[in-house]
Structures are given as C-alpha cells and as structure tokens.
C-alpha positions, 0 to 999 in steps of 0.5 A, a space after each residue: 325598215 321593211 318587213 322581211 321573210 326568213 325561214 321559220 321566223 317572219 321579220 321585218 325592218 323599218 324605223 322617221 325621206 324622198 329620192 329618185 337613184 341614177 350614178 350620174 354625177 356633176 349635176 349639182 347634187 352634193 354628196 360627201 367625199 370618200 376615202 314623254 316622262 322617263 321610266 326606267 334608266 336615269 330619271 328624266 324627259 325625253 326632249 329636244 329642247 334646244 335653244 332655237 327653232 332651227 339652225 341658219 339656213 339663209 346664211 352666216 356674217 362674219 364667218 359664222 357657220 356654213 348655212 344649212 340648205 333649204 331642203 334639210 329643213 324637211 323628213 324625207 322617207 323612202 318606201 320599200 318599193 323604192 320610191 321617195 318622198 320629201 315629209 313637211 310635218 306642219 302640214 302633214 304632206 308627202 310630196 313624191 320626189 321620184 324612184 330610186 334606181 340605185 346601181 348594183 343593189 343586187 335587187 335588194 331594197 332600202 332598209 332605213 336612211 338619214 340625212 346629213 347637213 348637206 341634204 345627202 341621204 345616206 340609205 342603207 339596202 337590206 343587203 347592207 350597201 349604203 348609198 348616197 341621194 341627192 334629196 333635191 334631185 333624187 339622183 344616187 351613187 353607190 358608196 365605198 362603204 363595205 356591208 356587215 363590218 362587225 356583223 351589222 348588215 342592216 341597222 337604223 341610222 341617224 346623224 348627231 350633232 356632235 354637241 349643240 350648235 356644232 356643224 360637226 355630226 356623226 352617224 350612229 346606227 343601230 344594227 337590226 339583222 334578224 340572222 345576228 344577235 343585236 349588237 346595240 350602237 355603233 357609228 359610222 365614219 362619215 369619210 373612211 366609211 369604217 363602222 365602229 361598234 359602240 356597245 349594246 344597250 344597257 336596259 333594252 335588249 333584243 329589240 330592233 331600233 330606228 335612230 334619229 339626232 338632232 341639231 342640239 347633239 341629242 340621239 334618240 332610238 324607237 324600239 319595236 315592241 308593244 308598246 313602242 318604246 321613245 328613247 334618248 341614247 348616251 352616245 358615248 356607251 350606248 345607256 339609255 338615258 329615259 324612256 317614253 312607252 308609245 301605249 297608242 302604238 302596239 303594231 306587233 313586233 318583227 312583222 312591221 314596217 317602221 321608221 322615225 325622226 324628230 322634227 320640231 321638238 316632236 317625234 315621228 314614227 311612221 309604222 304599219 303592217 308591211 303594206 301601209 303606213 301610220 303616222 304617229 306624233 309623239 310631243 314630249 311637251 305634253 306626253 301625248 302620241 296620236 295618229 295623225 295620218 295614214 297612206 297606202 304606201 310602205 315607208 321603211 325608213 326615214 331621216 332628218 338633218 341636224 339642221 332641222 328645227 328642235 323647238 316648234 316653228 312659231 
C-alpha cells in the first residue's frame, strides 16, 4: 500500500515483489485463465509451522503434485513508482526486475500484490484493477477483474493454501479504501474474477491491513497502528485468531507506505514514511522484531507463493 492524498484526511496503502508490465503475451509467462505470544482472541502463537522447509520445486514421481517453480521461491515487492524487485530474505537483497508498464491504469499506481503457485503476481492499482505479472519477466496484462465489487476498491492480498499441503489456494483481500468503511475480508475467485465478501474482523476495527498465506493453509494480516500489529486470521469468518504487537514498529498510521509476507517461519514487513522503506523481521520463534535494512525506495506491496518455505532454510 502507498501513501494517498485525499481531502482533510491524509492517507496511505501498502503492506510483504519485482515486475516490469507490457500486454504482450505468448512468451513464456504463465498467467491464470480467465472467465509472537497471542494477546487478545484465542490464546495461541503466531506460526508458520509446517512440517517441511518448502514445497517441491524439482518436480513429483508417481504422479505427485505439479512442482513449484523455481522463482515462487522468492518475495517479490513492487514500489510505488512502479518499479519491481525479486527479495531473497536469507540474504536480504533486492534485485530489480524492471518497471511496469501495465495498459490502461488510467495513471493509477500499484496498490499491493500476491503471488500465486504458478509465479503470476496479481496487482491490485489504487484504481482498483487488478493486473497479471509475469515474475520472471516481468511482462503484464490487464485482467477481466471488475474494481469495487462490493465496495473494495483497494485492499491487501495474499493467497492461501486451501489446507497444508494442497495445491489448491485461494486469494483473500483485506479491503483498505480510505472513502468506505473497512468491510474486513473477503476473497477472490481466482477463474470467474468475482469477489466474495467474508465478514469484518471480529477484534480489530477500523484499521487497514496487508494479507499473506501460506503453504501450510494459514492467513495472516499486519494491521496498521502503533504498534503494528501480526495477526493470524479464521479464514472461514474472519476471527482473529492471536496477535502479535510489533512494539519496534510504530510508523504512524494512514501516512505510511507498508507491505508484508511470511517467508521462512518468519514475517516480513516492509514500512516507511511514504519515501523510503524498512524492512522488519518478526521471528515468532523467539518473539523478537528487528530492523534488518533500509532502502530509499517506496514498497507498497508485496507477495509470496504458497510454495514458499514455512520452516527456516537449513
């Protein structure tokens, strides 16, 4: 999510990837078909858990499973000045992929991303289109998807497992316009492109999030607020299941640019004052939250497949 300007009230998206958009096709790219300790709610710990370090991505014997790709194995996060980047966390580097030239944004900026199995990042502009990138070549195309169904314009986002293990996932979003009331989660179609509201989020209120999932079938949202807040999401009736105060992270809220995703049995946030961008890791295991880097770019959002790593790389 970015920072946005309205009248009287000063607002911005973002919260935890790289692309550069044309609408060519027929390249390669692959994109979907058309047509901490918990305080609050049930007592728990916010995980990943899991019961290995990442899906298979060399490939299936005896009719296993389709092998996840390589690049799924990655964040990816893009900026508000279009630009994307492929994030390894072990190592903390971005490496830039390109600029997006999405068609027909009506010059609208991304708003906040996922990425799905297949290594198609879904982007969401503050206009409310969502659009299709490639995250090995970065090349776009518009989707069929129709803004503001049931009043989410813009929203967070990110896919889920539909239980651990699973192939299957679906996308869930957050909504986050600063002109609606926040109408909690819903989820999106991934072939009619039809959204689904789910219900408002029982013991947050009011405050705008950034969604990741992961391989395990787990959803998790990073609230805006002082603190920041890491929590772990029913995705059947949007309870918050435990939370996790990021007392290290206290950006002020709707001014700040912001983005998440868990990678490694650690989360991501990626926050900063609408110019620049920190980067924060959260390990659950040990309940600690640091500031692991800086960058002078804006990231307003960010996504990671389910076939990414739950447990830390050995």
């Amino acid at each position: 999510m970015r920072p946005i300007r309205v009248p009287v009230l000063l607002w911005i998206a973002a919260p935890l990837l790289v692309f550069a958009c044309s609408s060519a096709s027929g390249d390669g790219s692959s994109f979907p078909g058309q047509g901490g300790n918990g305080t609050g709610g049930t007592a728990g710990t916010i995980g990943l858990g899991g019961t290995g370090g990442g899906l298979d991505i060399d490939g299936a014997a005896g009719g296993g499973p389709p092998p996840c790709p390589q690049e799924t194995q990655y964040v990816y996060v893009v900026t508000g000045d279009n630009v994307f980047y492929k994030f390894d966390p072990p190592t903390l580097m971005f490496n830039e992929i390109g600029k997006l030239s999405c068609p027909n944004t009506g010059g609208n900026t991304p708003f906040s991303m996922s990425v799905d199995r297949k290594g198609v990042a879904w982007v969401v502009f503050n206009g409310g289109k969502i659009y299709w990138v490639d995250v090995k070549t970065a090349k776009c195309t518009a989707t069929s998807y129709v803004a503001s169904q049931s009043g989410f314009t813009t929203f967070g986002m990110g896919f889920s497992s539909d239980s651990a293990g699973s192939i299957e996932e679906t996308l869930y979003v957050s909504q986050s316009d600063v002109t609606a009331s926040i109408k909690g989660l819903a989820k999106i179609n991934t072939t009619t492109l039809k959204l689904e509201p789910i219900h408002d989020y029982d013991l947050i209120k009011g405050k705008r999030a950034e969604m990741t999932g992961t391989g395990d079938g787990k959803l998790f949202g990073a609230f805006e607020g002082k603190p920041y807040i890491v929590a772990e999401i029913d995705k059947t009736n949007a309870n918050i299941l435990s939370q996790a105060p990021q007392d290290a992270i206290q950006y002020e809220p709707n001014s700040s640019n912001f983005a998440f995703a868990a990678w490694g049995g650690d989360f991501w946030l990626f926050v900063g004052p609408g110019t620049s961008t920190d980067v924060f890791q959260y390990k659950p295991a040990d309940s600690t939250t640091d500031k692991v880097k800086s960058v002078d770019f804006e990231i307003v959002g960010a996504g990671v497949s389910t076939c990414a790593p739950v447990k830390p790389p050995a």
